[in-house]
C-alpha positions as MATLAB code, in Angstrom:
seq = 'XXXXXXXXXXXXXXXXXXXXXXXXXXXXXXXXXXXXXXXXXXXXXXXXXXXXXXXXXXXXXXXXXXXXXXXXXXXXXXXXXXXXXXXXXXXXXXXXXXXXXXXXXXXXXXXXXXXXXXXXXXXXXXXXXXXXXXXXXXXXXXXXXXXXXXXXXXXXXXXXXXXXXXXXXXXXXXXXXXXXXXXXXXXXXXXXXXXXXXXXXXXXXXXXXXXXXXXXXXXXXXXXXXXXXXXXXXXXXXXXXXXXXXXXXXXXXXXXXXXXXXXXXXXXXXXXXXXXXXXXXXXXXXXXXXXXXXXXXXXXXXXXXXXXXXXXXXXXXXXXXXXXXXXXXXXXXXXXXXXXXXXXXXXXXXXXXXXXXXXXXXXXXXXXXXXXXXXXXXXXXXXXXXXXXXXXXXXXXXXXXXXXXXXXXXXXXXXXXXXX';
ca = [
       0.000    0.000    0.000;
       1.003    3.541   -0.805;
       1.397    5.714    2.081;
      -1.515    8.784    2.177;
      -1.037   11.732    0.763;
      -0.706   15.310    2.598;
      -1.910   18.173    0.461;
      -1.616   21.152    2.296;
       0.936   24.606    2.129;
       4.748   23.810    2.836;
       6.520   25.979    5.111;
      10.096   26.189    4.153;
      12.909   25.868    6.407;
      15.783   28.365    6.702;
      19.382   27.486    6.799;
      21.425   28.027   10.125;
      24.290   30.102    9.066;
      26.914   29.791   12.300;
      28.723   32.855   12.920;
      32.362   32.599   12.931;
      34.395   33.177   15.783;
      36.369   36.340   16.499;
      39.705   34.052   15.812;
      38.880   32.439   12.865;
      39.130   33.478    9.378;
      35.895   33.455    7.136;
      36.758   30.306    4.877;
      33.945   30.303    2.768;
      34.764   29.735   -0.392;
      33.833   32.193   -3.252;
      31.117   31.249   -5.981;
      33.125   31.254   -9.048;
      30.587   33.167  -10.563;
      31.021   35.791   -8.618;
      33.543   38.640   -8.985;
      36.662   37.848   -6.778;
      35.545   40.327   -4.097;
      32.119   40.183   -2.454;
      29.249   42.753   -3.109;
      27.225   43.888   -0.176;
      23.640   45.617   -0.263;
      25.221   49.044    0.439;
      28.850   50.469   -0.235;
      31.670   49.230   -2.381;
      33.379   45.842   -2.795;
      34.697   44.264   -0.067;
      37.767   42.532   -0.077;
      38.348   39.467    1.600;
      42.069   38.314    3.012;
      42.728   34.751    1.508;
      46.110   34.509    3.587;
      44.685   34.081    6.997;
      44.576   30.591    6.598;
      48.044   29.865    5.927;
      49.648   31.623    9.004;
      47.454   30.071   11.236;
      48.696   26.385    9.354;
      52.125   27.203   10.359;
      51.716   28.470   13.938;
      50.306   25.237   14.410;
      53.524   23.278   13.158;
      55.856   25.200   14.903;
      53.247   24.335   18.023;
      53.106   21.044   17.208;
      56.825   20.680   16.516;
      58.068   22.740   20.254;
      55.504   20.195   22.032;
      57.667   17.317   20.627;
      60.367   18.138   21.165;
      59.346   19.043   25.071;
      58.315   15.189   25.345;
      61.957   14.030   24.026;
      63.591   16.099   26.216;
      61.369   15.310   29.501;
      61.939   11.468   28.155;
      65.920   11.914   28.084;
      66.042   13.652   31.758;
      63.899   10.811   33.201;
      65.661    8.090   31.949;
      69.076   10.086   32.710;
      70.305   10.613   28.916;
      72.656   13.781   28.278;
      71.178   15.931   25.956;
      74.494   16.778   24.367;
      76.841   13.640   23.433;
      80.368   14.731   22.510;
      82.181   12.005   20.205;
      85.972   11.835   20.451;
      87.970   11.769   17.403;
      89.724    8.313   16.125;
      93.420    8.026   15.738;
      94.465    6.250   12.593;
      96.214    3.242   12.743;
      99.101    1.759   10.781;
      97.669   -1.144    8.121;
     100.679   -1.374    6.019;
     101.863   -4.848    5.803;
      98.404   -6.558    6.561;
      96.272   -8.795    3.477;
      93.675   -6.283    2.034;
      91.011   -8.320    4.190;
      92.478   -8.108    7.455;
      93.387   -4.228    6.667;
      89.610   -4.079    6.051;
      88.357   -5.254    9.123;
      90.899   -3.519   11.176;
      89.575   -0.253    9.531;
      85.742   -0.735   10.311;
      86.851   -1.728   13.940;
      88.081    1.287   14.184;
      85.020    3.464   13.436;
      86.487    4.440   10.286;
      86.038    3.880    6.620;
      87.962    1.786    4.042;
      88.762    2.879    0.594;
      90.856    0.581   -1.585;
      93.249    1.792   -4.398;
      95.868   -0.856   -5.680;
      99.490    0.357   -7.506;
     102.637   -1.238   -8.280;
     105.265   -2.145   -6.335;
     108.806   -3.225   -6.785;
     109.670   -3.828   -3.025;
     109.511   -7.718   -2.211;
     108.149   -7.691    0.980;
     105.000   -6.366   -0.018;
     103.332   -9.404   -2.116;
     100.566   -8.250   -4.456;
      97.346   -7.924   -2.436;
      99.031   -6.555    0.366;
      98.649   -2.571    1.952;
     102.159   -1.192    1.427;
     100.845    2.793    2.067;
      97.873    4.518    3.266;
      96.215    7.957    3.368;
      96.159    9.999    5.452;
      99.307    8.467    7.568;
      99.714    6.625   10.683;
      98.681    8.804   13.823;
      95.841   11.431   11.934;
      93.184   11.826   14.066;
      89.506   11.683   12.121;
      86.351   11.687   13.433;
      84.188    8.807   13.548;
      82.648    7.739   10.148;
      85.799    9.177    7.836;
      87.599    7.126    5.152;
      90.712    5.746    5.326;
      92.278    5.055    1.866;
      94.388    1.765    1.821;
      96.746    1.092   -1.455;
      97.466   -2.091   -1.782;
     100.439   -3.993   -4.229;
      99.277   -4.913   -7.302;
     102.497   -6.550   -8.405;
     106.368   -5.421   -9.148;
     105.868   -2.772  -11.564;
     104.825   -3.268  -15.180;
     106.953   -3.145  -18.228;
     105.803   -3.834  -21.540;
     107.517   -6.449  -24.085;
     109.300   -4.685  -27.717;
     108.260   -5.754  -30.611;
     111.758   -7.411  -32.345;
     110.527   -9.508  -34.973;
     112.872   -9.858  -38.293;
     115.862   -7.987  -36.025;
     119.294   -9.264  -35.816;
     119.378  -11.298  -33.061;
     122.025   -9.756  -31.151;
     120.136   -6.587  -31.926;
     116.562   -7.903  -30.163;
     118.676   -9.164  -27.397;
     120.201   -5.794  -26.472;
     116.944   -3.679  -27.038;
     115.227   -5.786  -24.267;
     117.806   -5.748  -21.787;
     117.585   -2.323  -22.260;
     114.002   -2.428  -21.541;
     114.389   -4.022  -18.068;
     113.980   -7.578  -19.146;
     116.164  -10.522  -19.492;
     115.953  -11.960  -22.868;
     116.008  -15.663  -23.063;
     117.037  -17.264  -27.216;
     115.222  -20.023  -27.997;
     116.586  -21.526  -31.482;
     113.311  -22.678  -33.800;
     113.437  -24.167  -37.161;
     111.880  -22.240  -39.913;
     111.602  -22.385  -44.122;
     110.596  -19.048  -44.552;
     112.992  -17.126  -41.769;
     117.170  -16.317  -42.838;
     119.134  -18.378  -39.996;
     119.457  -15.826  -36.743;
     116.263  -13.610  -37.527;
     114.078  -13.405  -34.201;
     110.580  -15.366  -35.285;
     108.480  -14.088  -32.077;
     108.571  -13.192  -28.350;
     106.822  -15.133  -25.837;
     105.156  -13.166  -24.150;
     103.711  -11.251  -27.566;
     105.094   -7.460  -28.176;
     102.426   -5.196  -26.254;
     102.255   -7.581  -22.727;
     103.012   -6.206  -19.404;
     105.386   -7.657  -17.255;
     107.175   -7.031  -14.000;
     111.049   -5.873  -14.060;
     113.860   -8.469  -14.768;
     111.268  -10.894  -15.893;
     112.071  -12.900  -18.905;
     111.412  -13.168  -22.225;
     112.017  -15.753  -24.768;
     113.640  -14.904  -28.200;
     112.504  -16.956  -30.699;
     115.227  -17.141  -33.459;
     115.177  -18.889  -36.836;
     117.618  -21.539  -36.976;
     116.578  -22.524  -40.356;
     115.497  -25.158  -42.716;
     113.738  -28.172  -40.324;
     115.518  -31.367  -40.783;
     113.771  -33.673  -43.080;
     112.686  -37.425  -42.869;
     113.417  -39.802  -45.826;
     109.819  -40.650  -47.061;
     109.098  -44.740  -47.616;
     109.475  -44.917  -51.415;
     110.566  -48.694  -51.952;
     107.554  -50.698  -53.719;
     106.633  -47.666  -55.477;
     106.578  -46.662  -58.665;
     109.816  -44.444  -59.430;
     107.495  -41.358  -60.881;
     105.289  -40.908  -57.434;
     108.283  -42.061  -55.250;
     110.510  -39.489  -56.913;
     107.501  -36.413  -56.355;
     107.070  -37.524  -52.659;
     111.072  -37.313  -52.248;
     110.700  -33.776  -53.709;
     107.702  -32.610  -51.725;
     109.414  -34.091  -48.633;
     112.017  -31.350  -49.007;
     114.966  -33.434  -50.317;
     116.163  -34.357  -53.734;
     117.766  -37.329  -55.936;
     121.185  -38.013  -55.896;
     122.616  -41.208  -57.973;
     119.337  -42.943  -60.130;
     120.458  -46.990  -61.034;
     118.334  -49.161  -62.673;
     119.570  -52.594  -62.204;
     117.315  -56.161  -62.564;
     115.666  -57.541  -59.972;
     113.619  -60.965  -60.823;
     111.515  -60.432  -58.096;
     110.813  -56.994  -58.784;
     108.110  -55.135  -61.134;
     109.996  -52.937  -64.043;
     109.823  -49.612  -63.272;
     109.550  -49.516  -59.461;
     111.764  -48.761  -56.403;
     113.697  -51.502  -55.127;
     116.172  -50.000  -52.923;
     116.956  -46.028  -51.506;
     120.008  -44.836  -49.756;
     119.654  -43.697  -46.364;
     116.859  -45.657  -45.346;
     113.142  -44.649  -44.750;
     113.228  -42.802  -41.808;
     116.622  -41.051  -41.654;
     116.583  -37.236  -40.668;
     118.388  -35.154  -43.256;
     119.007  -31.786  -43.917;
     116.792  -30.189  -46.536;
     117.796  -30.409  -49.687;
     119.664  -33.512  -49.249;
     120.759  -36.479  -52.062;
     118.986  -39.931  -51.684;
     119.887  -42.297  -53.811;
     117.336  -44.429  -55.570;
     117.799  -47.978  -57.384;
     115.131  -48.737  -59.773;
     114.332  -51.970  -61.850;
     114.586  -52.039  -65.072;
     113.970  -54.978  -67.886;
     116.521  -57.779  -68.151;
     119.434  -56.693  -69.470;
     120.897  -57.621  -72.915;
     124.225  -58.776  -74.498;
     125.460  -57.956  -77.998;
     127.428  -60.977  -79.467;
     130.529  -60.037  -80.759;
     131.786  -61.154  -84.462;
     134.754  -64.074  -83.965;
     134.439  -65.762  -87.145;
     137.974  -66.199  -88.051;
     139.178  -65.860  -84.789;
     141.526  -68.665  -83.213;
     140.165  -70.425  -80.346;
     141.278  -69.106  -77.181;
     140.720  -65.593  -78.840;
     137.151  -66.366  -79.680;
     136.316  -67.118  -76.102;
     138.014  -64.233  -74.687;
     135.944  -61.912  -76.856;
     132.154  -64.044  -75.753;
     133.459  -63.856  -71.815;
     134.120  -60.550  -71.979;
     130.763  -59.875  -73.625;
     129.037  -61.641  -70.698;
     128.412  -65.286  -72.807;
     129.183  -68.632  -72.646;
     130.910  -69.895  -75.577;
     130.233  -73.936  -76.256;
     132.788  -75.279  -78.838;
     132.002  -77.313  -81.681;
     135.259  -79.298  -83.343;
     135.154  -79.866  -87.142;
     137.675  -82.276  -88.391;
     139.870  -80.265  -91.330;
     142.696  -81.684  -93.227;
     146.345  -81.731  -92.132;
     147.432  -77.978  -92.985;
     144.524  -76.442  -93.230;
     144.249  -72.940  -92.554;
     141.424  -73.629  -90.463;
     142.929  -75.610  -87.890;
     142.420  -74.113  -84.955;
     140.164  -71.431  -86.176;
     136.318  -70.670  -85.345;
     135.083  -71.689  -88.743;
     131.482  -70.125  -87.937;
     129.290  -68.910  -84.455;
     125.610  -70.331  -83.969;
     124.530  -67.140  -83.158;
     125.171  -63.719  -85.664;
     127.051  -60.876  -85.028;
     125.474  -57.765  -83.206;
     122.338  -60.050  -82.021;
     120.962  -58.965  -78.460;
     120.823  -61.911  -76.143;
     120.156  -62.444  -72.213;
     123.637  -62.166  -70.808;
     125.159  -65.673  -70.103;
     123.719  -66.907  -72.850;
     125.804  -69.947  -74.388;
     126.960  -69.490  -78.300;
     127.924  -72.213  -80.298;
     131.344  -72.379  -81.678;
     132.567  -74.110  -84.935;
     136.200  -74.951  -84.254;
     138.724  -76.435  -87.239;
     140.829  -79.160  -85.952;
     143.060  -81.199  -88.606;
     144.196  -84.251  -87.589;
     147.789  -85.094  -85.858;
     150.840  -85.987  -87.961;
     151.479  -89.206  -88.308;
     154.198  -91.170  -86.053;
     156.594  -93.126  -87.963;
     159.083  -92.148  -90.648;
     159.615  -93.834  -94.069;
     162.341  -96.541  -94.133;
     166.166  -95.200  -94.707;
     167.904  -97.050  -97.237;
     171.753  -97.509  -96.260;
     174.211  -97.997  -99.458;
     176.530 -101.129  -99.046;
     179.993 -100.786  -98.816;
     182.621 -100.455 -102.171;
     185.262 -103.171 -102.314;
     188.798 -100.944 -103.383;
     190.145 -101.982 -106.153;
     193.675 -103.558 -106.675;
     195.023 -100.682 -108.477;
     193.796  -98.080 -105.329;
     195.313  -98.525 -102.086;
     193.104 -100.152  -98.986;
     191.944  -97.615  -96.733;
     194.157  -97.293  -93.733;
     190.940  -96.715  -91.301;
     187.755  -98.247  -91.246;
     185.095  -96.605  -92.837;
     182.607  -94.691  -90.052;
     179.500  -97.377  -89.017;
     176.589  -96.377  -90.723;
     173.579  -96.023  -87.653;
     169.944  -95.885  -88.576;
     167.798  -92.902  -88.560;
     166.390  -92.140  -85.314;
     162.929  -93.017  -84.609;
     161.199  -89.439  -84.461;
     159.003  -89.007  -81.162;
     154.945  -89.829  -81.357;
     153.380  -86.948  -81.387;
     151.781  -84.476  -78.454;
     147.947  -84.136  -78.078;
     146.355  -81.088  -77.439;
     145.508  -80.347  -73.658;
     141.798  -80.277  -73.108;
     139.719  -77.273  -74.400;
     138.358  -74.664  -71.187;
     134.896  -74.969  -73.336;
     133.178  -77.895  -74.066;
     133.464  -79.065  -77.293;
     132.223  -81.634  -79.964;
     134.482  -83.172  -82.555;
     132.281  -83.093  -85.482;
     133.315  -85.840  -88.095;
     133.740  -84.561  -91.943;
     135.589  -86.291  -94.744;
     138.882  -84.823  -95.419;
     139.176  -82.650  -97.901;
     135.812  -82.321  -97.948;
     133.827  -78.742  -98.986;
];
């Protein structure tokens, strides 16, 4: 249900406006609409004073603040603090000598504190990492809370490694002694280097190092030494390239025959496989080549012992064939003809037939001698006075020699006399 309605006149009620004390400032705000002063019923504008509320603001801070600080200073008396606490001032100590940690600590005990700076030092009690100075000095007197700068060793001092590359070595030698540094010469092989030109430093031109420290002179002491590369088995073409890529060369080139060997490869090298050389250094190399030849000489004509002289010399084996010739025949004796022709090419050793003339021996008995009969002297001739001188027969002439054995075999070959 809707609640009854009350129709009669409304009696509107007024605002209560509060009047503002004597003290306080009027802090209504303006209507914006309105000019910035306010217009009254009768007389001019009025104009109202918008700083009022500020001062009062800060009277009441500076109230606010003097009451606070009353309650810390009634606190402080009853609990018996001074008011006014006077801090002595802290004597520095002496940290030189101590580890950067322990100089630390010793600093903060102190009430003071610790800056670190680190710089070279030479002297040798005073490792790196250790306070060798300090600002300010032993015995200043700071107050509580200042820093105390501690400079600790960071190492002998620095000096920094030439650049001597391609110099002389005696040269590089003398420019870092100069320097401070001991130089050290360390001999390296090298193809591309002259013998006694520095190669490097160790460490590298640029690096920092402490006094009297030393540095290693790397200095060219030329070509490496080479090692003989296996080349037996191969052929002489690829073994002779990997001789010359190996940095040495060929000295004496054979070719001899080997049986057991394939023609045209390496069947023995002198030094070894293996050997260090020099660069550039001979090997010698034996190759195989195909079986050798002979060229048989021309002894048709020749005598006998002649003939073979000529086929041993020319690495062959003569094998002598006799042929029966008559008694005074210009070939007795004589190679009548060779099995093999003149200027042929033959395996050496090989054997080459002979023909040999041989007439036969003289015969051994002498034809009868006849012996005249004695003359009867006549009557009219005186008889001898002597006997006439005994007829002897004819001595009996000695059988005849044979010839000694040939050195070469031989084969009487049996032809008629006189024959063609």
């Amino acid at each position: 249900m809707t609640a009854p309605t009350v129709v009669g006149p409304a009696t509107p009620a007024e605002p209560q406006v509060p009047w503002p004390a004597a003290d306080e400032p009027d802090l209504a705000e303006p209507d914006p609409a309105e000019p910035a002063g306010r217009v009254t019923e009768v007389g001019d504008m009025e104009v109202v004073d918008g700083g009022g509320g500020w001062g009062s603001l800060a009277v009441g801070l500076v109230v606010l603040i003097a009451l606070m600080w009353l309650s810390v200073d009634a606190f402080s008396q009853r609990w018996g603090v001074d008011r006014d606490v006077v801090v002595p001032d802290i004597e520095v100590a002496d940290f030189s000598g101590l580890g950067l940690a322990d100089a630390q600590r010793a600093v903060e005990a102190s009430g003071l504190v610790a800056n670190v700076e680190f710089q070279a030092n030479d002297l040798e009690e005073f490792p790196p990492g250790s306070i060798f100075t300090q600002r300010p000095l032993e015995g200043t007197k700071l107050a509580a809370g200042s820093s105390v700068t501690l400079i600790a060793s960071s190492g002998p001092s620095q000096f920094v490694v030439p650049d001597v590359s391609g110099q002389e070595l005696g040269e590089a030698m003398q420019l870092v002694f100069a320097i401070g540094l001991v130089p050290k010469p360390v001999a390296e092989y090298s193809d591309s280097v002259r013998i006694g030109e520095v190669l490097e430093t160790r460490p590298r031109p640029g690096t920092e190092i402490a006094q009297n420290s030393e540095v290693e002179i790397a200095v060219s002491a030329g070509y490496a030494p080479r090692k003989v590369p296996e080349m037996v088995g191969k052929p002489a073409e690829e073994a002779l390239n990997v001789l010359g890529r190996s940095g040495l060369g060929a000295g004496d080139i054979q070719t001899v025959f080997r049986r057991d060997a394939e023609v045209g490869t390496v069947v023995e090298i002198s030094p070894e496989a293996g050997s260090i050389l020099p660069r550039n250094s001979a090997v010698d190399v034996v190759i195989a080549g195909p079986p050798p030849t002979a060229s048989v000489p021309s002894v048709e004509g020749l005598g006998r012992s002649v003939a073979e002289g000529a086929l041993n010399k020319a690495g062959l084996s003569p094998r002598i064939l006799l042929l029966q010739v008559p008694l005074g025949s210009p070939d007795d004796g004589r190679v009548i003809s060779q099995g093999v022709p003149p200027q042929a090419e033959v395996e050496p050793g090989f054997e080459v037939e002979l023909i040999v003339g041989r007439a036969p021996p003289p015969p051994t008995t002498l034809p009868p001698v006849t012996v005249p009969e004695p003359v009867e002297p006549t009557p009219t001739q005186p008889a001898p006075t002597a006997a006439p001188p005994p007829v002897t027969a004819a001595p009996t002439a000695a059988p005849a020699t044979t010839e000694p054995p040939a050195t070469s075999p031989e084969t009487t070959a049996q032809v008629p006399v006189g024959g063609g």
